[in-house]
C-alpha positions in Angstrom: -1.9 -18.4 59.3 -3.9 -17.1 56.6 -1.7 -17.9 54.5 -1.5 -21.5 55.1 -5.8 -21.6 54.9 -5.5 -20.2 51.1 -3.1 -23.1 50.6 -5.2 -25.8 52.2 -8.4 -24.0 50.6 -6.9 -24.3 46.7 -5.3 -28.3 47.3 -8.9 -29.0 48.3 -10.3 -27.9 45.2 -8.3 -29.1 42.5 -8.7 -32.5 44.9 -12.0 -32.2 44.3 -13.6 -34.8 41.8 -14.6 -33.5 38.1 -12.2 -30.2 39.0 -10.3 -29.2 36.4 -12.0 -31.5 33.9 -13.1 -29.6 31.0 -16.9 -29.3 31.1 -18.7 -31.6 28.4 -19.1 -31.3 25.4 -23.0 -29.8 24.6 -22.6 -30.3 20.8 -20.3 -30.7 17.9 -18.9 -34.0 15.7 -17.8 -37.1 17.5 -17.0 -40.6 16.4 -17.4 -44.0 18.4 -14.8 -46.2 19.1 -15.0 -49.3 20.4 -11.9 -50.6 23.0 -10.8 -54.0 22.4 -13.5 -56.5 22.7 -13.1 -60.1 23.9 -13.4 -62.2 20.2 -16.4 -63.7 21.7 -18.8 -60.4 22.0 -17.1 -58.9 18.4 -20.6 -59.6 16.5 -22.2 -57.8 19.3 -19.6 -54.8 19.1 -21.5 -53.3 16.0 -25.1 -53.2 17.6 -23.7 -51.2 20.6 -22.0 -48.8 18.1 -25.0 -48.1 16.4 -26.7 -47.5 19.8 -24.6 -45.2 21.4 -24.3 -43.4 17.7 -28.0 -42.7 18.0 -28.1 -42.0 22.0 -25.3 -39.3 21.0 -27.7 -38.2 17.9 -30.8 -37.7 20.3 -28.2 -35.0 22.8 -27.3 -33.2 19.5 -23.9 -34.2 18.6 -23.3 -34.9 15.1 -21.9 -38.9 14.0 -18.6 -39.4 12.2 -17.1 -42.2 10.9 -14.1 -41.6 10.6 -12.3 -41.1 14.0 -9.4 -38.2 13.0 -12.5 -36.1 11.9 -14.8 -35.8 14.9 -13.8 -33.0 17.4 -14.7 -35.5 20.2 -14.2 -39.2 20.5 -16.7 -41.8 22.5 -14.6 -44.5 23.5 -16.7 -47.6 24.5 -15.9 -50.9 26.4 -18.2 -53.4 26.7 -18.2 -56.5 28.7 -20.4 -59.9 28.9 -20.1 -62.9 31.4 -22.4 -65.7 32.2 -23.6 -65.0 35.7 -26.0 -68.4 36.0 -29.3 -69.7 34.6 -32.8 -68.9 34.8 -36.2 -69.7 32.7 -37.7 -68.0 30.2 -40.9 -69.2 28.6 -40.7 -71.2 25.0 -42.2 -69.1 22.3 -45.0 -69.8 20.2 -44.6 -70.2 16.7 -45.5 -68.0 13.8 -48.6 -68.8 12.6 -48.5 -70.1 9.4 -50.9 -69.5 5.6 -50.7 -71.9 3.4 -52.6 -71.3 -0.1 -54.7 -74.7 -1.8 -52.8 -77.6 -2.6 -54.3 -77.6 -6.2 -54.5 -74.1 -9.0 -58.2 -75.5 -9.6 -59.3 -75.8 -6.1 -60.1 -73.2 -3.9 -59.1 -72.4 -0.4 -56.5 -72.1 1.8 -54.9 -73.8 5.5 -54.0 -71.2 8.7 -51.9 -73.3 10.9 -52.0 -70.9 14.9 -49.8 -72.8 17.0 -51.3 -71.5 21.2 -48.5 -70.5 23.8 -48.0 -73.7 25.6 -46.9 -72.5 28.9 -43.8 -74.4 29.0 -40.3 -72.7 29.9 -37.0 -73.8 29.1 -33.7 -72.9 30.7 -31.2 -70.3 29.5 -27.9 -68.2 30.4 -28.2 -65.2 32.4 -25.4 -62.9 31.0 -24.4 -59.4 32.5 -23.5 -56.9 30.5 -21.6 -53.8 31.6 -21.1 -50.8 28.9 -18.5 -48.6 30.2 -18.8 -44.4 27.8 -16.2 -42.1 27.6 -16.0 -38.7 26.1 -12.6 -37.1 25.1 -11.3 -34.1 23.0 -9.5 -35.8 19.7 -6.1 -36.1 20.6 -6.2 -35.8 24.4 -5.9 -38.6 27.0 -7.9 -36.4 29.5 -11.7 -37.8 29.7 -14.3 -34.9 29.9 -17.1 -37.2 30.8 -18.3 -40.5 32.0 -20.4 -43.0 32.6 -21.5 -47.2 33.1 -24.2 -48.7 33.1 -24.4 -52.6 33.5 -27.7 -55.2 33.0 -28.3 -58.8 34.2 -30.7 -60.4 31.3 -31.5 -63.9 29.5 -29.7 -64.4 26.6 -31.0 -66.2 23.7 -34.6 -64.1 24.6 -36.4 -61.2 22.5 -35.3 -58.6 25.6 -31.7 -60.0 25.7 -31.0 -59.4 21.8 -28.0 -57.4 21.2 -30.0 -54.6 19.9 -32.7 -54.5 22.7 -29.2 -54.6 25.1 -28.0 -52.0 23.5 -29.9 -49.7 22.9 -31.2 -49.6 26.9 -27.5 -49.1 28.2 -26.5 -46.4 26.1 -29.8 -45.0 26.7 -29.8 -44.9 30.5 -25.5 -44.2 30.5 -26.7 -40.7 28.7 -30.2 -40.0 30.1 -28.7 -37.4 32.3 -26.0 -36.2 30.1 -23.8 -33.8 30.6 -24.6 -34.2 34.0 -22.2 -36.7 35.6 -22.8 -40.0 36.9 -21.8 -40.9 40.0 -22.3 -44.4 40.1 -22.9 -47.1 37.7 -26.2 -47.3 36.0 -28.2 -50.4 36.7 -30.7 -51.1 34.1 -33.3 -53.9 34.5 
């Protein structure tokens, strides 16, 4: 019998999620790689690079380019769809100085166009970055995590960059500890 209990004991562990997995990386070289985008999001791909290259800088790895030199690789995959419409408000323009018309006159126009309250309509795009950590030259993936947004595109907080930046930043906010779930991120 108790032998039977030891075996039922050890297949529950290494069932267990995360046992077995080598524990994450707390430091060291690793290079971004990006998984195969749609064509559509590939002048996005390079703003999300540069993101999760300096989330990984703030947790004290160090960035390589080149892949086949980093002793860890972050592998990411990044998705967008239109999910519907909302509004956003219509920006103001820049105000504008203009100098005198004329070198003998003095003087100068200021043109500062008020917010006019309007809104106009635009897509509503999700966007889900998917993070994976492995050793260089293993399949096995010592960490993970998602972390997907809903925001207006075509609007200051739905810029690639902005985008970005917040995923990787709330994917490793917790790091090394393991997600469970994906991240949302309003």
């Amino acid at each position: 019998m108790k032998g039977k209990a030891g075996l039922i004991a050890a297949a529950a562990l290494i069932l267990l999620p995360g046992w077995g997995r080598a524990a994450p990386p707390a430091a060291g070289t690793i290079s971004v790689e990006v998984k195969p985008a749609d064509a559509e999001l590939a002048p996005s791909v390079q703003a999300f690079v540069n993101a999760a290259d300096e989330a990984l800088a703030a947790k004290g790895f160090t960035i390589l380019e080149q892949p086949g030199h980093a002793a860890f690789e972050a592998e990411l995959s990044l998705s967008r769809e239109r999910v519907g419409t909302g509004s956003a408000k219509v920006p103001a323009e820049r105000a504008v100085v203009t100098p005198g018309d004329s070198p003998d006159r003095v003087g100068a126009g200021i043109r500062i166009p008020l917010r006019t309250g309007k809104s106009q309509l635009v897509p509503l795009e999700r966007t889900r970055l998917e993070f994976r950590i492995r050793k260089r030259g293993e399949e096995a993936v010592m960490w993970q995590g998602t972390a997907v947004t809903v925001r207006a595109g075509g609007t200051q907080k739905g810029e690639d960059e902005v985008v970005a930046s917040d995923l990787a930043e709330a994917i490793l906010r917790g790091y090394p500890a393991q997600p469970q779930e994906v991240i949302g991120v309003p």
